[in-house]
C-alpha positions as CSV (number, residue, x, y, z in Angstrom):
1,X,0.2,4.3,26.6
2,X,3.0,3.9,23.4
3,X,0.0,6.2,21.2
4,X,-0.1,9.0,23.8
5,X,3.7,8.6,24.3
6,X,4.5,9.1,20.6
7,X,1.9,11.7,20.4
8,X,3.9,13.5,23.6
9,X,7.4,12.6,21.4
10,X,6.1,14.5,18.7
11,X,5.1,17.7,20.5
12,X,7.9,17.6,22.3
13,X,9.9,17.4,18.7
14,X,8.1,19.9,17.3
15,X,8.1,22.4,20.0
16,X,12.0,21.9,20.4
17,X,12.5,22.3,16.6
18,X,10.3,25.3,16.2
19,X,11.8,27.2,19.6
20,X,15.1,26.4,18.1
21,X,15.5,27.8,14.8
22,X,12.6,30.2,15.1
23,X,12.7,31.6,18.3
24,X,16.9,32.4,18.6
25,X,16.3,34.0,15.1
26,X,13.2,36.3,16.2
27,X,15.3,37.4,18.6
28,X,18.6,38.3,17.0
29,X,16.0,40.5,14.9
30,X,14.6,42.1,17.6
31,X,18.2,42.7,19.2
32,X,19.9,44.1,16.0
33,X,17.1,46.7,16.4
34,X,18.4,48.2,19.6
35,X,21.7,50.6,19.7
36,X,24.3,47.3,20.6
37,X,26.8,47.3,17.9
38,X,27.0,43.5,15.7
39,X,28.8,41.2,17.2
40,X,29.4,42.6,20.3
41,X,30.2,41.3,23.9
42,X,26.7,42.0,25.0
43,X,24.8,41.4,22.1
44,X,26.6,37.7,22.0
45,X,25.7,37.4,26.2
46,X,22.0,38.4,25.7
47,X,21.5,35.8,22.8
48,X,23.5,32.9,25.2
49,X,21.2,34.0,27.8
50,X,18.4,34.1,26.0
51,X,19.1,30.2,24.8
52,X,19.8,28.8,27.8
53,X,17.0,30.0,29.6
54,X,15.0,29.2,26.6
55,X,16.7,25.3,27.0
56,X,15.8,25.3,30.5
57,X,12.3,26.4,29.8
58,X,11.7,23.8,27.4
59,X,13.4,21.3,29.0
60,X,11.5,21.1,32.0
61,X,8.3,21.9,30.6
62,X,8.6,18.7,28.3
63,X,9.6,16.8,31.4
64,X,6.8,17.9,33.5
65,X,4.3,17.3,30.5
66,X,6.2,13.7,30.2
67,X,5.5,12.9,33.7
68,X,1.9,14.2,34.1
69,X,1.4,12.3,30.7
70,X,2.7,9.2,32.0
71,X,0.5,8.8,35.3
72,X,-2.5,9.7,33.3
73,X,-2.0,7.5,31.3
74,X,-1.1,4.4,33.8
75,X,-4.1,5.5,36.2
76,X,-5.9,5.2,32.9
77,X,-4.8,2.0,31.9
78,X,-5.2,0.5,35.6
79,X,-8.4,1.4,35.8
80,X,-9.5,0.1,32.2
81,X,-7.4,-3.2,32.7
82,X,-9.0,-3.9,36.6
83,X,-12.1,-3.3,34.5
84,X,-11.9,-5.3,31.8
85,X,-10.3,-8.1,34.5
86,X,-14.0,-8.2,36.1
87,X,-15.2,-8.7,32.3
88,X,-13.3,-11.2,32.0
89,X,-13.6,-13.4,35.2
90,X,-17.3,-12.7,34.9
91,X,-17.6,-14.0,31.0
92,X,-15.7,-17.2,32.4
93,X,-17.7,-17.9,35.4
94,X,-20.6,-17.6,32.9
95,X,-18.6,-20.4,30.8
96,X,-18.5,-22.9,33.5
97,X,-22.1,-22.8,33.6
98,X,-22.5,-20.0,36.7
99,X,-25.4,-18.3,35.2
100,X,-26.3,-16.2,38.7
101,X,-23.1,-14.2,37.7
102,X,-23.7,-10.9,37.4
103,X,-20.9,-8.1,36.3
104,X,-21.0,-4.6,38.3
105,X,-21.7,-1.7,36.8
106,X,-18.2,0.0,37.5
107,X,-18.3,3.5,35.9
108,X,-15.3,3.3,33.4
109,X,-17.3,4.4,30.2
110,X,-20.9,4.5,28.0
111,X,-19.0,1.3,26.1
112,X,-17.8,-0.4,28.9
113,X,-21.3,-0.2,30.9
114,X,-23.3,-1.2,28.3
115,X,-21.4,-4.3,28.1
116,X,-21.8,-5.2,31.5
117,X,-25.7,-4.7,31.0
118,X,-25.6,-6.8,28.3
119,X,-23.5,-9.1,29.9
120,X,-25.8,-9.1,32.8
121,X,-28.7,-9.5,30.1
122,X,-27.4,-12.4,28.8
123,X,-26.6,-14.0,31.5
124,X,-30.4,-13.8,33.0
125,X,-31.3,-15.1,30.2
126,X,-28.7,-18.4,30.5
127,X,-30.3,-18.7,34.5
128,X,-33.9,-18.7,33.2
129,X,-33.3,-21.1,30.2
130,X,-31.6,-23.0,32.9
131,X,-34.2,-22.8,35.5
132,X,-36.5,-24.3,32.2
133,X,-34.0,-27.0,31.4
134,X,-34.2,-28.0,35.4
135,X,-37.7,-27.8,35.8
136,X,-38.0,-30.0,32.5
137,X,-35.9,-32.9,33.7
138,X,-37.4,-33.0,37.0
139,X,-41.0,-33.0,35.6
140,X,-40.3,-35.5,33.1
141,X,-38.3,-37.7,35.6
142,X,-41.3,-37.4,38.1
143,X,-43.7,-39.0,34.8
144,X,-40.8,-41.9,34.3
145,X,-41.1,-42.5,38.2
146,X,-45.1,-42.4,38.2
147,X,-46.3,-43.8,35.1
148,X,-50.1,-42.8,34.3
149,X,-52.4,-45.5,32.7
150,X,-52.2,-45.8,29.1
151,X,-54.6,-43.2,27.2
152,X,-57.7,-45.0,25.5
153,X,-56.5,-43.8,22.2
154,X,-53.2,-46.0,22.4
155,X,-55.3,-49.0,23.7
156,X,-57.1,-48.7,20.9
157,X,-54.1,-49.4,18.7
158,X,-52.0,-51.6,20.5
159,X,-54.5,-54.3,21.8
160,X,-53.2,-55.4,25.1
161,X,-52.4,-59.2,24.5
C-alpha cells in the first residue's frame, strides 16, 4: 500500500506542478490574444478565475483518486493477507504432523494457487509416507508379537545347544 501511495504522491506532484506553471501561462497567452487591454480588471478576474477553478479541479480529483486508490488497495491487501493467513495455518498444521491438511484453492492469483496445489501435493505425499511408516510398525510389531520358527539357513549356523 506505501508503493502505490508514493506512486499516487508522485502523480499527484507532477500533475500539480505541471497545471501550475504550464497551464496559468497557456492561458495568459491565449488571453493576451483577445481585445482586453494588459493588465486590466478583467483580464486579472479571468486569470483568478481560471486558477481557482483550475485548484478546485485538481484538488478534488487528487482526493478522489486518493480515496479510490486507498480502498483498492486495502481490499487488495485484505484479501491477499486472509490468503496468505490460510497458507499459513495450513503449512503449520502440516508442521505438527496433520498430513490430511489440505489448503483451498481460493482464487487470489496463478502464484498463489499454485502454491496451494503444491502445498496440497506435498502434503499427500507426507499422509502416504505416513500411512507407509504406520503400516511398517504395525507389521513389524505383529512379527515381534508372533515370532516364526527359525529359517533352516540360520540353524545351520547357530547349532542350537
Amino acid at each position: 500500500m506505501i508503493g502505490q501511495l508514493i506512486v499516487l504522491l508522485a502523480g499527484a506532484l507532477t500533475i500539480t506542478v505541471l497545471t501550475v506553471i504550464i497551464g496559468p501561462a497557456v492561458f495568459h497567452y491565449h488571453l493576451l490574444q483577445t481585445d482586453l487591454p494588459v493588465g486590466s480588471a478583467e483580464l486579472v478576474h479571468i486569470e483568478r478565475a481560471y486558477r481557482d477553478a483550475l485548484a478546485l479541479a485538481l484538488g478534488v480529483g487528487l482526493v478522489v483518486s486518493l480515496l479510490a486508490a486507498g480502498l483498492v488497495t486495502w481490499n487488495l491487501a485484505r484479501r491477499l493477507r486472509q490468503t496468505l493467513h490460510g497458507l499459513t495455518s495450513a503449512v503449520d498444521e502440516l508442521s505438527r504432523g496433520h498430513y490430511s491438511t489440505r489448503v483451498p484453492s481460493v482464487g487470489a492469483g496463478t502464484e498463489l494457487d499454485s502454491l496451494a496445489a503444491t502445498l496440497n501435493d506435498m502434503a499427500a505425499r507426507l499422509d502416504a509416507v505416513e500411512e507407509t511408516r504406520r503400516q511398517l510398525l504395525s507389521d513389524l510389531a505383529h512379527e515381534l508379537r508372533t515370532p516364526s520358527p527359525p529359517s533352516r539357513h540360520i540353524m545351520r549356523r547357530w547349532p542350537m545347544v
